[in-house]
C-alpha positions, 0 to 999 in steps of 0.5 A: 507984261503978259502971262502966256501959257502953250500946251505941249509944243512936242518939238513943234518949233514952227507952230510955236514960234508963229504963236509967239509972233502973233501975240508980239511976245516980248520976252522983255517983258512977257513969260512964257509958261509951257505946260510940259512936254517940250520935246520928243515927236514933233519936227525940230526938238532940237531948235525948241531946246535952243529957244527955250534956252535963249528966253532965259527968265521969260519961259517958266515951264512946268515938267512933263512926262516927256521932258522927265522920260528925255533926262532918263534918255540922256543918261543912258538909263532908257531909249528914246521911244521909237516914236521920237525924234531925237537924233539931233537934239542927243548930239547937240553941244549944248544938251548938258546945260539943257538937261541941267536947267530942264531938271531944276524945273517944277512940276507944279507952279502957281500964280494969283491973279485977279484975285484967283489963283491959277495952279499949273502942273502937266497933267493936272491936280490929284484930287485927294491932295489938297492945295498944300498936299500938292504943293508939298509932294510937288516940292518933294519930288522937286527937291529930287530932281533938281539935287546932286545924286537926282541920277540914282533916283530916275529909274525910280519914276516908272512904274504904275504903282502905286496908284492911289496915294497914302501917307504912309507910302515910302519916300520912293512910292511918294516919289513915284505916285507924285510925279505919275500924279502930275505927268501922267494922270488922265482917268481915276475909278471910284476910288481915285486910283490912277488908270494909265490904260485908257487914253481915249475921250471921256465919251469913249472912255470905260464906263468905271473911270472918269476924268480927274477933273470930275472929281474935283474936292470943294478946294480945287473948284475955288482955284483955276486948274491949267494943264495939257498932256491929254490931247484927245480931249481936244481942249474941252473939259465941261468944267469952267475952272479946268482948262486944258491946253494940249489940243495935239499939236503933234498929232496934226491938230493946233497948237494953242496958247492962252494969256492969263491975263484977259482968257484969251485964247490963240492958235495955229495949226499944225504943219505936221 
């Protein structure tokens, strides 16, 4: 058995499936673990949804700001981006039981291994939550999507503010500060408030903002942090601890996957 994890596949069906092939993926025994962002502007949305689908327990994903932004899509509560690619995957028969499995889907997962524990979520961990802060607020916001009146509670999601977290926010600021936390999330201030603005590499970034993992507290640098979502940084986050899997498959660069199980990584380019 064999854990891997891909970053955002965006649609990108036939760069994944020659990752799958090159590692021999056996969903017998084999998981899958997509870092978020399944669908939207790569090529072929709709045979992605179908594979994710028919792998059944052998894919494990964590949410993204895409695959939230396609449930919203879905029920008519906002337009597919101009950007994406849709059309076949909104008239697909099946997209009531996809939108039902994606939604009871987690923003965080976490797995021990080698005696280290590996916390997965889209964009990362914010750093003034510690491990049970964000286990907790994960769960929370979780609890929303996947319950019987989540609808009403889609439109609550967007929004910048608030941008940094307190305890005492409202269950619907709580709501919208965690899953901006754990989508969204790239560069923070001083003060470890939530910058949705700049997405360019740290090298090109505003000199007030740093990224996330910069600010890592003592709990966070004991524990291997997985996420994708920023594709600017290419992979490369200086920090042996944070590892980052979108490397823009989309925007024609690679697709990348990592097995948990040795560190090693893989990839193909795009065909975009």
């Amino acid at each position: 058995m064999a854990h891997y994890f891909v970053g955002d596949i965006q649609g990108c069906y036939l760069e994944l499936v020659q990752l799958l092939e090159q590692v021999n993926f056996d969903k017998s025994k084999d998981v899958l673990l997509p870092v978020g962002d399944l669908v939207a502007r790569g090529s072929d949305s709709l045979s992605t949804a179908k594979l994710m689908l028919s792998l059944g327990d052998a894919v494990q994903p964590v949410l993204g700001n895409h695959d939230l932004h396609f449930i919203a899509v879905y029920h008519g509560l906002r337009k597919a981006k101009r950007k994406d690619y849709l059309d076949d995957l909104l008239a697909w028969s099946e997209l009531d039981d996809y939108i039902e499995w994606l939604r009871k889907q987690p923003l965080v997962r976490t797995i021990t291994m080698h005696e280290k524990l590996h916390v997965i979520s889209h964009a990362g961990w914010y750093p003034a939550w510690s491990l049970s802060e964000l286990l907790e607020q994960a769960k929370a916001a979780e609890k929303i999507l996947a319950g019987k009146s989540y609808k009403k509670w889609l439109p609550t999601m967007y929004g910048d503010e608030p941008k940094v977290w307190s305890k005492k926010h409202n269950k619907e600021d709580a709501f919208r500060f965690t899953v901006s936390a754990l989508t969204r999330m790239r560069y923070l201030d001083s003060n470890l408030a939530l910058d949705f603005l700049e997405k360019n590499p740290p090298a090109q970034a505003s000199s007030h903002l740093n990224p996330w993992f910069d600010y890592q507290n003592e709990e966070m640098k004991g524990h291997q942090i997985i996420f994708g979502h920023w594709a600017s940084l290419l992979g490369q986050t200086q920090h042996a601890n944070v590892i980052a899997l979108d490397t823009g498959c989309v925007w024609g660069n690679d697709l990348t996957m990592y097995r948990l199980e040795d560190g090693k990584y893989f990839k193909v380019s795009s065909t975009n």
